[in-house]
GUTORDO-296661 format. One record per residue (C-alpha): x, z, y; residue in one letter. Coordinates in steps of 0.001 Angstrom, whole numbers. Layout:
<recs>
<rec xx="X" zz="Z" yy="Y" r="A"/>
...
</recs>
This chain:
<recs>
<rec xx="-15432" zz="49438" yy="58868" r="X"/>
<rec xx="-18401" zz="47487" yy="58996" r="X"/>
<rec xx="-21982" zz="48271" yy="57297" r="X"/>
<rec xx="-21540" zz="45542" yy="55508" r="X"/>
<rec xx="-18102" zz="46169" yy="53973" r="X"/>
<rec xx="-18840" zz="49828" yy="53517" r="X"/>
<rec xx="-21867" zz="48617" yy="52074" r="X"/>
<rec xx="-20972" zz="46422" yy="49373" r="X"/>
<rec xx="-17125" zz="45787" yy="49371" r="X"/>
<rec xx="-15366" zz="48836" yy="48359" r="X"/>
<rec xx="-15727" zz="52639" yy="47993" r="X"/>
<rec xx="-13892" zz="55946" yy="47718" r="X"/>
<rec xx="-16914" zz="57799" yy="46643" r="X"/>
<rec xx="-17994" zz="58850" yy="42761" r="X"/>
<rec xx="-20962" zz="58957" yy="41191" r="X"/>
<rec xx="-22107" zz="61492" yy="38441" r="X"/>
<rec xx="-23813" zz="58937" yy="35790" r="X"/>
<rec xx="-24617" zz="61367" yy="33002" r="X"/>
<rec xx="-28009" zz="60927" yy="31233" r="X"/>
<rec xx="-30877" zz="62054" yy="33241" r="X"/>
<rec xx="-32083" zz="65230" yy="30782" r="X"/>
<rec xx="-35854" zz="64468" yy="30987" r="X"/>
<rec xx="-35383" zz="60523" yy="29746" r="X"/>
<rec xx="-38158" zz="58811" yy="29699" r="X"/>
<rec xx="-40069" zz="61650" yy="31479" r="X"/>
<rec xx="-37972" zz="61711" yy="34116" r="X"/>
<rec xx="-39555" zz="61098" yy="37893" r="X"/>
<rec xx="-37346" zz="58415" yy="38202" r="X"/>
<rec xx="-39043" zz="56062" yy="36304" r="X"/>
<rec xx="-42537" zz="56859" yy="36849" r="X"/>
<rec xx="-44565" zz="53981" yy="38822" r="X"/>
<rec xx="-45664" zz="54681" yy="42265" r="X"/>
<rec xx="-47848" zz="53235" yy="45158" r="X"/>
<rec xx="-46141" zz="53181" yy="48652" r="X"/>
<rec xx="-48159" zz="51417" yy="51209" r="X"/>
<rec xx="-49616" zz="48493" yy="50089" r="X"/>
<rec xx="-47315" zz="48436" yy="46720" r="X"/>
<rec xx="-47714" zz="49596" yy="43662" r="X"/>
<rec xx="-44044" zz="49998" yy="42068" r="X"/>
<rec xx="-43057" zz="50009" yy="38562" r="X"/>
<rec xx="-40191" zz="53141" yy="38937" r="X"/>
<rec xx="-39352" zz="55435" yy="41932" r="X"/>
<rec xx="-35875" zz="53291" yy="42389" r="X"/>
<rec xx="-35182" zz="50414" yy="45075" r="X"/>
<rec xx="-32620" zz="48316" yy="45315" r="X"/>
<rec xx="-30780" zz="49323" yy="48977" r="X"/>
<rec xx="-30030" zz="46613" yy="50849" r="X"/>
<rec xx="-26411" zz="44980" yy="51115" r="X"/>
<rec xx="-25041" zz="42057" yy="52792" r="X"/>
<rec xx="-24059" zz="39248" yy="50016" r="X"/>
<rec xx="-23400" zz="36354" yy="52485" r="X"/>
<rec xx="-24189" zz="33715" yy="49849" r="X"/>
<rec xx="-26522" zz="31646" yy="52028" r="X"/>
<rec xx="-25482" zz="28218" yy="53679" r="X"/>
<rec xx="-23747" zz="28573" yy="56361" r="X"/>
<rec xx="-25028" zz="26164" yy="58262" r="X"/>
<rec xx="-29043" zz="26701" yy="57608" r="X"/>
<rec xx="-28770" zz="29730" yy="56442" r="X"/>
<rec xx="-31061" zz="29080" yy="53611" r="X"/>
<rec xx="-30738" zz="30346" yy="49941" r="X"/>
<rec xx="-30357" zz="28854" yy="46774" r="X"/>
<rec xx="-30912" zz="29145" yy="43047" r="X"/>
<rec xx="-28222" zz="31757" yy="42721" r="X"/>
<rec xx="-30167" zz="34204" yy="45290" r="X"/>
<rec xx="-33284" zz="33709" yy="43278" r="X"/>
<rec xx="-31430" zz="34837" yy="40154" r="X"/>
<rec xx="-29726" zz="37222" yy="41006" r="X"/>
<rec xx="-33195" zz="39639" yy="42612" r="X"/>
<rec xx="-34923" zz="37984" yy="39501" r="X"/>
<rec xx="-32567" zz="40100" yy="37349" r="X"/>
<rec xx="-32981" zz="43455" yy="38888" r="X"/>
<rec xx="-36812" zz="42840" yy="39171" r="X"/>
<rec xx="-36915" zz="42145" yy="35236" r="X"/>
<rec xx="-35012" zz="45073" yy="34846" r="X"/>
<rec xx="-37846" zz="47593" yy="36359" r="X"/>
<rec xx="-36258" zz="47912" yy="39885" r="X"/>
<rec xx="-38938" zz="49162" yy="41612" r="X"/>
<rec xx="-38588" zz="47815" yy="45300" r="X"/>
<rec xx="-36179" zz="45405" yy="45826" r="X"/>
<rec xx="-34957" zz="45037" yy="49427" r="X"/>
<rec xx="-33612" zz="41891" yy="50226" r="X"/>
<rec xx="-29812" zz="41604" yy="52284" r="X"/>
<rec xx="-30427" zz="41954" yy="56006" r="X"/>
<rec xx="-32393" zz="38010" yy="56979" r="X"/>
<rec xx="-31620" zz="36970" yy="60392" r="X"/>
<rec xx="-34776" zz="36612" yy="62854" r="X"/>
<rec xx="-32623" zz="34661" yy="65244" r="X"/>
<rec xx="-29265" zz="32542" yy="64753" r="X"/>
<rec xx="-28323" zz="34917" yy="67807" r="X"/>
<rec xx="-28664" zz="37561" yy="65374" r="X"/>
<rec xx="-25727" zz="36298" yy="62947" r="X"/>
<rec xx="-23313" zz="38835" yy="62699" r="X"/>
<rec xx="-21197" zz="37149" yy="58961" r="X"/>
<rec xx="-20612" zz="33539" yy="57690" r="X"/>
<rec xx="-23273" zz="32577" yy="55325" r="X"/>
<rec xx="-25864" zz="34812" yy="55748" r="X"/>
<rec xx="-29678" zz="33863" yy="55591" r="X"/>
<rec xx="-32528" zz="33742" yy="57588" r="X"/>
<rec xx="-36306" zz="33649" yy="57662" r="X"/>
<rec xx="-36590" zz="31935" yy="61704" r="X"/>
<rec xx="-36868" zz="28075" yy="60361" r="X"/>
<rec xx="-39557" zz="26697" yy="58123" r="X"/>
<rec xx="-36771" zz="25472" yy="55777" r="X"/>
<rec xx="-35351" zz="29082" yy="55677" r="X"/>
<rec xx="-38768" zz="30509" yy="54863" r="X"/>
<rec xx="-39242" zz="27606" yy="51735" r="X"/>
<rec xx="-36350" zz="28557" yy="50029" r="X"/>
<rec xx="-37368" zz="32106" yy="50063" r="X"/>
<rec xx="-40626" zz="31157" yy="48186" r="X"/>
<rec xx="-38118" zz="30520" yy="44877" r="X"/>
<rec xx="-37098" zz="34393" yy="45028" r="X"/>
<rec xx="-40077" zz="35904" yy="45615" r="X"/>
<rec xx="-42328" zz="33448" yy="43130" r="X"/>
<rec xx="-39162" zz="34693" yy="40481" r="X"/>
<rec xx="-39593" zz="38415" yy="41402" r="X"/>
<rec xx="-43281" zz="38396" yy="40775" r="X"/>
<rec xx="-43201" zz="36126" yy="37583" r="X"/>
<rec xx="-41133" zz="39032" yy="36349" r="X"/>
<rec xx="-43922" zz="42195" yy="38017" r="X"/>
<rec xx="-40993" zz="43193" yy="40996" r="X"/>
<rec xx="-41775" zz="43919" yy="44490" r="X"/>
<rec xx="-39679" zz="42294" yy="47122" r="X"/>
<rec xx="-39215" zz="42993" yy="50620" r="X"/>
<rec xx="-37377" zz="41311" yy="53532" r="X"/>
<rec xx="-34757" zz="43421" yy="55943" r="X"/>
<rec xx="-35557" zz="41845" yy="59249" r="X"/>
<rec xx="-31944" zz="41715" yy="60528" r="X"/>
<rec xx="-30275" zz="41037" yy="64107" r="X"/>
<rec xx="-26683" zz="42179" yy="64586" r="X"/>
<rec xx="-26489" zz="42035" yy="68611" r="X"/>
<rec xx="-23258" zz="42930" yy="70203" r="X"/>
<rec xx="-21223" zz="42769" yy="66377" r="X"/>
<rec xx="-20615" zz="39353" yy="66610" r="X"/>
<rec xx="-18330" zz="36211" yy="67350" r="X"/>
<rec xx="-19965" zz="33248" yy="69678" r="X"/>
<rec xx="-18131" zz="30802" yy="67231" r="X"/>
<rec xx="-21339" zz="32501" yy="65130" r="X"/>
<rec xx="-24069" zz="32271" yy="67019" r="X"/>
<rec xx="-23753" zz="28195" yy="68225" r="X"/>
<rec xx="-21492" zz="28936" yy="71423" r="X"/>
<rec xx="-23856" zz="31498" yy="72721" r="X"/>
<rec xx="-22497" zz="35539" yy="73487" r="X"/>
<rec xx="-24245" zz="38357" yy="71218" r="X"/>
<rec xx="-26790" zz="39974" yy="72829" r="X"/>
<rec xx="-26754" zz="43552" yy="73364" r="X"/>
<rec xx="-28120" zz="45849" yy="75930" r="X"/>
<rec xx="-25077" zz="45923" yy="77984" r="X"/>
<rec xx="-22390" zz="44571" yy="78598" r="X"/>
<rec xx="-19890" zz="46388" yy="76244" r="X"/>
<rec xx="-17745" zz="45169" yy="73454" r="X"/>
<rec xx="-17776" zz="46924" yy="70267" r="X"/>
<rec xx="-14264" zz="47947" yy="68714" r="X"/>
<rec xx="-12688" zz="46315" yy="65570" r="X"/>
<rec xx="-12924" zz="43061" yy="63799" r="X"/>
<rec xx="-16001" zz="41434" yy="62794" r="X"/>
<rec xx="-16214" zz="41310" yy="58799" r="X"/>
<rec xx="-15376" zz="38361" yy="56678" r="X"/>
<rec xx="-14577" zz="36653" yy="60238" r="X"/>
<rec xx="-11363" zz="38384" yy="60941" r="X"/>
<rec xx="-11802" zz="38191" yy="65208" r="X"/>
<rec xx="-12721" zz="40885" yy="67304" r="X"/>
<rec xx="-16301" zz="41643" yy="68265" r="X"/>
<rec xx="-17267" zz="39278" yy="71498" r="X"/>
<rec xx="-18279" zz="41024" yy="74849" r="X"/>
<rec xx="-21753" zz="40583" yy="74678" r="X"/>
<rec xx="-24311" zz="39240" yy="77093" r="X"/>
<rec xx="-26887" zz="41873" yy="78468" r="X"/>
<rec xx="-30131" zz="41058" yy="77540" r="X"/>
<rec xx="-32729" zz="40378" yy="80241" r="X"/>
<rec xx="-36166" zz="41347" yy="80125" r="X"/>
<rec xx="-36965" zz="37711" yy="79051" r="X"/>
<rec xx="-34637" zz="38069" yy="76334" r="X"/>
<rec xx="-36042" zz="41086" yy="74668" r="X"/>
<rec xx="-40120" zz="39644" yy="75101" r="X"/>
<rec xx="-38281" zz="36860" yy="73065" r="X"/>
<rec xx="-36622" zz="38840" yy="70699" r="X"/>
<rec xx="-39899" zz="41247" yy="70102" r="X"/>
<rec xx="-41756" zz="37588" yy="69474" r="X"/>
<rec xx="-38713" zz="36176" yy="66972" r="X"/>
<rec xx="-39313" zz="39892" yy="64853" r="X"/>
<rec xx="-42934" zz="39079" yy="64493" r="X"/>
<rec xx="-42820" zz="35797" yy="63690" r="X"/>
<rec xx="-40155" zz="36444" yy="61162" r="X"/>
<rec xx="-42502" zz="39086" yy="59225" r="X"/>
<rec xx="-44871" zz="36352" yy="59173" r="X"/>
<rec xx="-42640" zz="33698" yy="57609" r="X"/>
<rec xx="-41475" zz="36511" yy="55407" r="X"/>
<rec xx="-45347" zz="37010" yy="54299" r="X"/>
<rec xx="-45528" zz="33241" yy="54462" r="X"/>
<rec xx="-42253" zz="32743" yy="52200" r="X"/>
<rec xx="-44254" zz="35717" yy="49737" r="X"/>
<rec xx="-42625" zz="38446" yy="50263" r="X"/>
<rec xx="-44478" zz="41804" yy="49473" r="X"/>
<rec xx="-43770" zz="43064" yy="52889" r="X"/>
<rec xx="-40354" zz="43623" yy="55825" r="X"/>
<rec xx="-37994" zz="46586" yy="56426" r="X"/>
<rec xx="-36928" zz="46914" yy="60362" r="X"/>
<rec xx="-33669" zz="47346" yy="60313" r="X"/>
<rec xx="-32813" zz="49612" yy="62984" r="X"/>
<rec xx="-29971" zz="51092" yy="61822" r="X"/>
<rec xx="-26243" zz="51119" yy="62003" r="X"/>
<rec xx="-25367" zz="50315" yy="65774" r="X"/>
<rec xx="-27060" zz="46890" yy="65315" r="X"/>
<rec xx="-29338" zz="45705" yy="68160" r="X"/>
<rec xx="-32317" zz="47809" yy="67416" r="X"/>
<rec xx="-30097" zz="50598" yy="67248" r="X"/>
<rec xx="-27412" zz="50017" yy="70206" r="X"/>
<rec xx="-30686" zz="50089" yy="71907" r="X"/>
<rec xx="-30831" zz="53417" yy="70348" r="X"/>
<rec xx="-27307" zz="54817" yy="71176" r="X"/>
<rec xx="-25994" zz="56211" yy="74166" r="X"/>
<rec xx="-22732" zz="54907" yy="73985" r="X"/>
<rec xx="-23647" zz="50839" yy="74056" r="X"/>
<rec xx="-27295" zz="51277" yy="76098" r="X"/>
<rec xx="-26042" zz="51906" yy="79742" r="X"/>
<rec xx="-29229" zz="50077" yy="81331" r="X"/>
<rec xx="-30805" zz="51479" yy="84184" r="X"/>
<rec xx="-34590" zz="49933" yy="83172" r="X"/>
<rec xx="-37410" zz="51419" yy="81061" r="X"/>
<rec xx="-34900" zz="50907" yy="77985" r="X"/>
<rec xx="-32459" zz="53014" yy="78788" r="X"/>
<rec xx="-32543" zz="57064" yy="79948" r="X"/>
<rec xx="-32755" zz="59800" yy="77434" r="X"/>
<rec xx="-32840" zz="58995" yy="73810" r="X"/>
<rec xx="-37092" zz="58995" yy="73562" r="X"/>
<rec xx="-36907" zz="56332" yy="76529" r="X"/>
<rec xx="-33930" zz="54674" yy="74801" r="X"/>
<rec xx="-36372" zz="54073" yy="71575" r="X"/>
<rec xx="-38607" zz="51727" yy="73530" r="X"/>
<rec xx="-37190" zz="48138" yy="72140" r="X"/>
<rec xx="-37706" zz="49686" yy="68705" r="X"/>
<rec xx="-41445" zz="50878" yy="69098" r="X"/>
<rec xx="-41890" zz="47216" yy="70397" r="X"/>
<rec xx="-40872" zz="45721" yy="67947" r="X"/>
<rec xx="-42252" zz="48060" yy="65222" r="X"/>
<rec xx="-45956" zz="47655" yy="66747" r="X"/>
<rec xx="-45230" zz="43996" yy="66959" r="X"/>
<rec xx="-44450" zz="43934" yy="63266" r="X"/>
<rec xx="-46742" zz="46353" yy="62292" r="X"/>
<rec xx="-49583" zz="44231" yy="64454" r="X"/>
<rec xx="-48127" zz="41029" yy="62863" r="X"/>
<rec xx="-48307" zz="42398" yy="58682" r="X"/>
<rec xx="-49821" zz="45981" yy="58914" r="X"/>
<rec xx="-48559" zz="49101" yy="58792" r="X"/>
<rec xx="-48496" zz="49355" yy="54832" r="X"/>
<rec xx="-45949" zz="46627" yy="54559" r="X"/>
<rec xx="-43549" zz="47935" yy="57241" r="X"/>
<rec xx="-40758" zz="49834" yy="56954" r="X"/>
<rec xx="-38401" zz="51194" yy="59536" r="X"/>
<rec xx="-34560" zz="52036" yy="58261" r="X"/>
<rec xx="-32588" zz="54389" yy="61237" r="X"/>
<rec xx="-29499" zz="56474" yy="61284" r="X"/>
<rec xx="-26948" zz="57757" yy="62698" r="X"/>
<rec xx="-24432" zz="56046" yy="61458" r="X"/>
<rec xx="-22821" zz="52507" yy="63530" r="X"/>
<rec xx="-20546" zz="50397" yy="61712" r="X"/>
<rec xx="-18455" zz="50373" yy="64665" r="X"/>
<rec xx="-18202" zz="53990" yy="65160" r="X"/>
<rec xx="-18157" zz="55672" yy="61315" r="X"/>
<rec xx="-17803" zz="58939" yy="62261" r="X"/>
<rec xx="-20688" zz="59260" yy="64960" r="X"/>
<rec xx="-23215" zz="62067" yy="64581" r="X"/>
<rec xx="-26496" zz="62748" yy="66998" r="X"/>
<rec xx="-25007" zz="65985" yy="69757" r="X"/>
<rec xx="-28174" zz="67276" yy="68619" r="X"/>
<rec xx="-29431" zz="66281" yy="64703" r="X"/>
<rec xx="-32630" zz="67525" yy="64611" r="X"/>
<rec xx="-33803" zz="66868" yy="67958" r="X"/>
<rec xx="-32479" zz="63438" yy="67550" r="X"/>
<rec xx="-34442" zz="62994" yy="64373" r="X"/>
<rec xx="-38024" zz="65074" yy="65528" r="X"/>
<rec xx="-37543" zz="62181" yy="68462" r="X"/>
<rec xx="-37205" zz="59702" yy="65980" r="X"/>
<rec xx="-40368" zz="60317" yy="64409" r="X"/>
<rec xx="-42611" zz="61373" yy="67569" r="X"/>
<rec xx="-41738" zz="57477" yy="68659" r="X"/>
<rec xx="-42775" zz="55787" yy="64511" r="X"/>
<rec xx="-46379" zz="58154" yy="64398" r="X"/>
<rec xx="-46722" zz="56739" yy="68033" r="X"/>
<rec xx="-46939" zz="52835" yy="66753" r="X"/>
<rec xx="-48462" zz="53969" yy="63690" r="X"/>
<rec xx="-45601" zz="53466" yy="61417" r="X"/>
<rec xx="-45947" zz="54937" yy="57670" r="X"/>
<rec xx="-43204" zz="53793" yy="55713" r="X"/>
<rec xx="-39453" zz="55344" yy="56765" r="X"/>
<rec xx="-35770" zz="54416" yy="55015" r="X"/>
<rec xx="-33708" zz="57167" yy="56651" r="X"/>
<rec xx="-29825" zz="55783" yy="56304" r="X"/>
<rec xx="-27061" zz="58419" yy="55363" r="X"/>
<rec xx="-23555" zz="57374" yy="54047" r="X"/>
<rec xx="-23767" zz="60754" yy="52418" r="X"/>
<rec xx="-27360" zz="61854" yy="51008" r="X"/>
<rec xx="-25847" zz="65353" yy="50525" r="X"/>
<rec xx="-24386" zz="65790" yy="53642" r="X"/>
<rec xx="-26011" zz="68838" yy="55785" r="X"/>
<rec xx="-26141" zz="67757" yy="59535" r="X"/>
<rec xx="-28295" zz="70839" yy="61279" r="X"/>
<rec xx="-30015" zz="73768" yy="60147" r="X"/>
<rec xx="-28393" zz="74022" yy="56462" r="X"/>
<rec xx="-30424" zz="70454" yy="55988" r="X"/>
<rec xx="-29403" zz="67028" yy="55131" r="X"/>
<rec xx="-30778" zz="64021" yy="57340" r="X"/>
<rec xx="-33991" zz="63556" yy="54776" r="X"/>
<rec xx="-34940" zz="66927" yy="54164" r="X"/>
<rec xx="-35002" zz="66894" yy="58146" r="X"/>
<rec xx="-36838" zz="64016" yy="57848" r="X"/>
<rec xx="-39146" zz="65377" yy="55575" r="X"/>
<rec xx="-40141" zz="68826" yy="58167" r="X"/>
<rec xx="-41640" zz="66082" yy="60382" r="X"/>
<rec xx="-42610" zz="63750" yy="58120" r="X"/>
<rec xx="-45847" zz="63656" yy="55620" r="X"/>
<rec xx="-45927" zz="59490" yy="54739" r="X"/>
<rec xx="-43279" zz="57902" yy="52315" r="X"/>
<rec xx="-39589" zz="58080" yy="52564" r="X"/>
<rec xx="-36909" zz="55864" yy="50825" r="X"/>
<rec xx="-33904" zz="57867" yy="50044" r="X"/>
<rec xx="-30647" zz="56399" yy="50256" r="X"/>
<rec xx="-27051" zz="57384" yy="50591" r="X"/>
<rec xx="-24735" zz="57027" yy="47475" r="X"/>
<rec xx="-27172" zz="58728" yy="45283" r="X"/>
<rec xx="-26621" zz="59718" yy="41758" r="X"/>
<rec xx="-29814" zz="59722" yy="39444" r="X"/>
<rec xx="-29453" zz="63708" yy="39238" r="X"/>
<rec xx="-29576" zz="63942" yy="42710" r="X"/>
<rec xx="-31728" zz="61177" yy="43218" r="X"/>
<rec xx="-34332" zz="63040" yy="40465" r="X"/>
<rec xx="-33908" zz="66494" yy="42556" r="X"/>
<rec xx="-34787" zz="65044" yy="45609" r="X"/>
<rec xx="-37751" zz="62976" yy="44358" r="X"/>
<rec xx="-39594" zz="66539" yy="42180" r="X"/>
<rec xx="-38706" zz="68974" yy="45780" r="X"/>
<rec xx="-40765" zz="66034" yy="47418" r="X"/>
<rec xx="-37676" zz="65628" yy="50023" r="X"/>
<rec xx="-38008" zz="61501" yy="48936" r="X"/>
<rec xx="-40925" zz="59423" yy="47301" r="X"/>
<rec xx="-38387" zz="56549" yy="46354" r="X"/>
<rec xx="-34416" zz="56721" yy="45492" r="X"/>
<rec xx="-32573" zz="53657" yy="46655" r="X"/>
<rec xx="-28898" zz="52150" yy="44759" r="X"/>
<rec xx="-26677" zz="50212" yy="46457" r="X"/>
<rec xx="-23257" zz="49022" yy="44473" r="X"/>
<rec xx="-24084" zz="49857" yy="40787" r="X"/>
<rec xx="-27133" zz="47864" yy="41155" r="X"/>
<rec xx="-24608" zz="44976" yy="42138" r="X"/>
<rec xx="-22387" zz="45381" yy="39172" r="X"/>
<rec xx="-24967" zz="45853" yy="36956" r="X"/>
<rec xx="-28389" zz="44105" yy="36660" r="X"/>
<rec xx="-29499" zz="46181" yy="33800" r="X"/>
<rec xx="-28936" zz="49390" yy="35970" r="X"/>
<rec xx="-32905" zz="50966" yy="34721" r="X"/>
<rec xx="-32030" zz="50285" yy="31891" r="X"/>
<rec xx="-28540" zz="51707" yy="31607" r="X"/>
<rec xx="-29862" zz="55031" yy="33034" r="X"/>
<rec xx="-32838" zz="55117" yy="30624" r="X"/>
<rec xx="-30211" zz="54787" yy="27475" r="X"/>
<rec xx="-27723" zz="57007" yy="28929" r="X"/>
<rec xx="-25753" zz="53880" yy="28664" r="X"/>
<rec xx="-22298" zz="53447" yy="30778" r="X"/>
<rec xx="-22492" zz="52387" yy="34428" r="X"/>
<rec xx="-19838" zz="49431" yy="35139" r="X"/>
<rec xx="-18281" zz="50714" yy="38028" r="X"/>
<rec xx="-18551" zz="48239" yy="41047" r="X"/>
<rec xx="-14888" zz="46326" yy="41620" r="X"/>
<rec xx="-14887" zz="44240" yy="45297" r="X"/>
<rec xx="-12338" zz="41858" yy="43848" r="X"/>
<rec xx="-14751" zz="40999" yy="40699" r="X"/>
<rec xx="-18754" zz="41382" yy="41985" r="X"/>
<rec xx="-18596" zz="39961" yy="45294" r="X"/>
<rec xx="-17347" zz="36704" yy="44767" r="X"/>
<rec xx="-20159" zz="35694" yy="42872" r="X"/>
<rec xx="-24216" zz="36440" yy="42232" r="X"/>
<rec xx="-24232" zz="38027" yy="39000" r="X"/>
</recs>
């Protein structure tokens, strides 16, 4: 199952939505400065594909500018926007948006001019799927990837099987490095508060990353801290291109195309993680769990590994309930709690959880067809 369906279309999981105890006081819903913003609650909006862009330009409309205006009204305190193609290579679903064309970057202006009006902080998710795609996606052209190998399964919302990509050259990737900087300037262009790298969840950046679809031979491929290189590129590009303070860098270990996949070696794989982000002066980290409980090595979970090698900010994420989300954030294991679904199914989700109000659960069938 795909990031994106796992990410917004259905789930198995529960949630504990009792009323925080502390209310009010709770850490929760304090305001915080991260980098360069100053946030009105510990909370972020995760990121999840939506697909509601045009198909063919990939640009928003009204309804995407209502729909973050609502959650930034509501107190959200970081909003991070669906992943935004740097590349129409990078297209991975039908309708999704980008930030590479000057029209793309215009209609962005309407969401983030909305999202200020109303005191939010909005950030892009700098997005290119690689080797989980379709050519009848990306204009005739194969996905890039770093080798030649076809992912298994279907690609989502498509319903065809994942192309055999092309293997980048090293023209290709001096491109692609250039397309992620240029896109975090649009994005600043367009008003956005800042960019997330999305590096996770065996898209390019990350099948870079993995063993199992990097098979190259050149300074790209080898052991994992070699395998990292296309990702410090393109993190010092973007960091070069908008400064470090309105970066951020989401990894994992999780691929959509392989669910179940966990590092041999979890902590090693993470210290490695983080020797390569303080190397291009990263400062801002979204580690990506499917489970934010789940212990991986050592009796820890991936962010309290996170945290031994970590002293700058860290977005938790990983269907978090606010009593687990409030833990985390008073040990100091998190600075900011991220929501995924129940911030889709309900726009009033701060305020919910400051009333003790119910939670409407999230239903596939009735909140993705439309913004609400």
């Amino acid at each position: 199952m795909s990031q994106a369906t796992r990410g917004i279309y259905a789930s198995t999981e529960t949630y504990n939505w009792e009323k925080l105890k502390d209310g009010e006081n709770s850490k929760l819903f304090e305001p915080v400065k991260i980098g360069a913003w100053s946030l009105k609650t510990r909370t972020a909006m995760a990121p999840m594909t939506r697909c509601f862009a045009d198909d063919e330009t990939g640009v928003v409309g009204e309804d995407v500018v209502e729909y973050y205006r609502k959650r930034a009204a509501d107190g959200v305190g970081l909003i991070i926007t669906e992943g935004v193609l740097v590349s129409f290579r990078g297209k991975g679903n039908p309708k999704v948006p980008g930030i590479y064309t000057e029209e793309q970057t215009e209609a962005w202006k309407k969401v983030t001019e909305a999202v200020h009006a109303e005191g939010g902080t909005i950030i892009a998710q700098l997005w290119h799927v690689g080797r989980l795609s379709h050519n009848e996606l990306t204009n005739g052209y194969p996905p890039q990837a770093p080798s030649a190998i076809a992912a298994e399964g279907m690609v989502p919302r498509f319903r065809k099987p994942y192309d055999t990509p092309e293997e980048m050259s090293s023209a290709h990737i001096e491109e692609l490095v250039g397309q992620y900087a240029k896109a975090a300037k649009n994005a600043i262009d367009a008003g956005f508060d800042g960019v997330e790298i999305h590096g996770a969840h065996g898209y390019l950046i990350d099948q870079f990353n993995s063993d199992f679809s990097n098979h190259r031979t050149d300074r790209y491929g080898g052991d994992l801290a070699q395998r990292l290189t296309l990702m410090k590129e393109i993190a010092k590009a973007v960091i070069d291109t908008v400064g470090t303070d309105r970066t951020m860098i989401r990894f994992s270990a999780h691929k959509s195309d392989a669910p179940t996949y966990m590092w041999e070696d979890p902590e090693m794989a993470i210290r490695t993680f983080i020797e390569a982000f303080k190397e291009v002066g990263a400062t801002l980290l979204h580690p990506s769990t499917m489970d934010f409980n789940r212990v991986i090595a050592d009796g820890k979970t991936m962010h309290q590994l996170v945290r031994k090698y970590w002293d700058d900010v860290i977005v938790g994420v990983g269907t978090l309930d606010p009593q687990t989300a409030e833990k985390a954030l008073v040990e100091g294991t998190i600075d900011v709690a991220a929501f995924g679904r129940p911030l889709v199914s309900n726009p009033d989700f701060i305020s919910r959880l400051r009333n003790g109000d119910d939670l409407e659960e999230y239903e596939a069938r009735k909140h993705l067809p439309e913004l609400i």
